[in-house]
KOLDREN-31272 format. One record per residue (C-alpha): x, y, z. Coordinates in nm, 3 decimals, m for minus. Layout:
BEGIN
<<X, Y, Z>>
...
This chain:
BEGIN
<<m14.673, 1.054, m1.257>>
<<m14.963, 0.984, m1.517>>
<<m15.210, 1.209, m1.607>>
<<m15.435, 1.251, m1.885>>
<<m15.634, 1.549, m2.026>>
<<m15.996, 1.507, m2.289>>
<<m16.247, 1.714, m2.355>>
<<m16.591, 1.479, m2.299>>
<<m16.808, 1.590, m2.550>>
<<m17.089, 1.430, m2.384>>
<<m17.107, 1.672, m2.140>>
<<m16.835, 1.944, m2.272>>
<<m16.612, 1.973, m2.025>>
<<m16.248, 1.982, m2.015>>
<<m16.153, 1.653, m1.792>>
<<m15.799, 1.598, m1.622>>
<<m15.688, 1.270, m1.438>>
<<m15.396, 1.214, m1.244>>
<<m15.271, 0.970, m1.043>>
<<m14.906, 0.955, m0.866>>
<<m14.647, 1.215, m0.759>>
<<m14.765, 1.542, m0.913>>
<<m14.453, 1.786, m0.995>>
<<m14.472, 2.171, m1.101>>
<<m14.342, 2.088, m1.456>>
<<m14.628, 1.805, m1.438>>
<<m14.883, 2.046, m1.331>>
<<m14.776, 2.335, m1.640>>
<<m14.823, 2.039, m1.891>>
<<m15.156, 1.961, m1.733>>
<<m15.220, 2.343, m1.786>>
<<m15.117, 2.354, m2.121>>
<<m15.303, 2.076, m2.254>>
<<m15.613, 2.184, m2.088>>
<<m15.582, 2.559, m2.213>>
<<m15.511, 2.397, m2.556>>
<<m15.826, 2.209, m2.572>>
<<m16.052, 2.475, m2.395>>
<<m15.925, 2.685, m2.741>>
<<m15.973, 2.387, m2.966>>
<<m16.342, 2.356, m2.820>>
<<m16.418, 2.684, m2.711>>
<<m16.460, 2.542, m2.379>>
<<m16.380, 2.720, m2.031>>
<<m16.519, 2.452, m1.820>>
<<m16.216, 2.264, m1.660>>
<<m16.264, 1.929, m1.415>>
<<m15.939, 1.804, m1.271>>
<<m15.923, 1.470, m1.063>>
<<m15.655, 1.466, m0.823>>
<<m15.827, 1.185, m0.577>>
<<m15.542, 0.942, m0.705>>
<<m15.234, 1.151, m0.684>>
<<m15.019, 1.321, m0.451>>
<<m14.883, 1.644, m0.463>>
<<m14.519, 1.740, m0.396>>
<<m14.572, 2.138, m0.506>>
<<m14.414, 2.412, m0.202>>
<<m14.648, 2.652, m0.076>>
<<m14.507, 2.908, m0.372>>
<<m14.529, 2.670, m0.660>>
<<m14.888, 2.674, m0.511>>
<<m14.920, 3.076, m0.519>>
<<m14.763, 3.052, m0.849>>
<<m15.046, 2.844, m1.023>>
<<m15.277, 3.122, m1.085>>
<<m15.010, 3.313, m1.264>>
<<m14.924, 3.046, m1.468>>
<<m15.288, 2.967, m1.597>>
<<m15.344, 3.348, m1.640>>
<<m14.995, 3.332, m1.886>>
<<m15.123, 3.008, m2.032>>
<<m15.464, 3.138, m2.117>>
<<m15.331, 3.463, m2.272>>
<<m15.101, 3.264, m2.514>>
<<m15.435, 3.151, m2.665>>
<<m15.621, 3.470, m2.651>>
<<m15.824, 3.305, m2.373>>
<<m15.963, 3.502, m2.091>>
<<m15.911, 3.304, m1.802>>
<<m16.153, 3.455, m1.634>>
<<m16.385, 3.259, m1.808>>
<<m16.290, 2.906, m1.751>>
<<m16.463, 2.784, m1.396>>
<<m16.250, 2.487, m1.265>>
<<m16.375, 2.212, m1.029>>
<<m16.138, 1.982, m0.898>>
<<m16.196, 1.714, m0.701>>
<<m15.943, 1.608, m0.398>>
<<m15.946, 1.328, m0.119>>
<<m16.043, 1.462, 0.196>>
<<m15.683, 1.427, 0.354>>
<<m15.532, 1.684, 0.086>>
<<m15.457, 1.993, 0.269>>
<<m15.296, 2.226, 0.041>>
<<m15.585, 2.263, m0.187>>
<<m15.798, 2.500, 0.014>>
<<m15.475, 2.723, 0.012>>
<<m15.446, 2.668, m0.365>>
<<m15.797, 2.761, m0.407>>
<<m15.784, 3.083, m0.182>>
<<m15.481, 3.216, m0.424>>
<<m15.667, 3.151, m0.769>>
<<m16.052, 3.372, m0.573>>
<<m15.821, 3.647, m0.445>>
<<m15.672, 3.685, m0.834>>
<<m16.030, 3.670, m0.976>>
<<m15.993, 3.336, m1.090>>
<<m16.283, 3.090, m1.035>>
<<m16.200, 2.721, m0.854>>
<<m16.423, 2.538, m0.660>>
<<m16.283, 2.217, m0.442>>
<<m16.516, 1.871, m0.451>>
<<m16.469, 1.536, m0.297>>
<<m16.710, 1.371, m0.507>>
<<m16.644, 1.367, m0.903>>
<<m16.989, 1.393, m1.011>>
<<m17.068, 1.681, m0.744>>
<<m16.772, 1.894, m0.952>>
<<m16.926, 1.793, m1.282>>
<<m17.274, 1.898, m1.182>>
<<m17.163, 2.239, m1.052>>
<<m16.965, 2.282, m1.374>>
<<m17.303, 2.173, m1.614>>
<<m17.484, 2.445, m1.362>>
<<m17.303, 2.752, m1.481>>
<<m17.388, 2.945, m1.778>>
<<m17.071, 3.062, m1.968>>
<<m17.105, 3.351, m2.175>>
């Protein structure tokens, strides 16, 4: 498992690519080093690319995700109600709606893509105050 996390200052944006297995301890690093940068940058606008990876996280690592980026955000005086993540998934990947359904019913804002410039346009779109 490879992944690696920038903030693109052309278009300010917290970016995350991953490609292989994808673990839970994989998946808190990812976390960390985004929430790290979105405090560096001031920047709660998150794109993660999973379209080259495959996930081996149980249904409750799943449920446990928004937890773990409301702890991570909190750390760094963030409020992670603030950052809007996009992520973008092959269409075969059926765990993200689920994933996504957990982070909306704890307030949390994540929007699924299949296209990686769809998820960066939505992301440009919002207005983050």
């Amino acid at each position: 498992m490879a992944h690696k996390t920038i903030f693109n200052k052309e278009i300010g944006i917290v970016e995350t690519k991953l490609d292989g297995v994808i673990t839970f301890n994989e998946v808190r690093n990812v976390i960390s080093e985004s929430t790290a940068l979105a405090k560096e940058y001031k920047c709660y606008l998150w794109l993660t690319d999973y379209c080259e990876a495959t996930s081996q996280l149980s249904t409750m690592e799943i449920y446990d995700l928004p937890k773990l980026f409301l702890e991570a955000a909190s750390l760094l005086n963030i409020n992670v109600f603030q950052i809007k993540r996009a992520i973008v998934i092959s269409k075969d990947k059926a765990n993200y709606p689920f994933a996504q359904n957990v982070s909306k019913n704890r307030g949390q804002s994540l929007e699924l893509f299949d296209d990686i410039e769809k998820a960066r346009n939505w992301l440009k779109s919002i207005n983050v105050a």
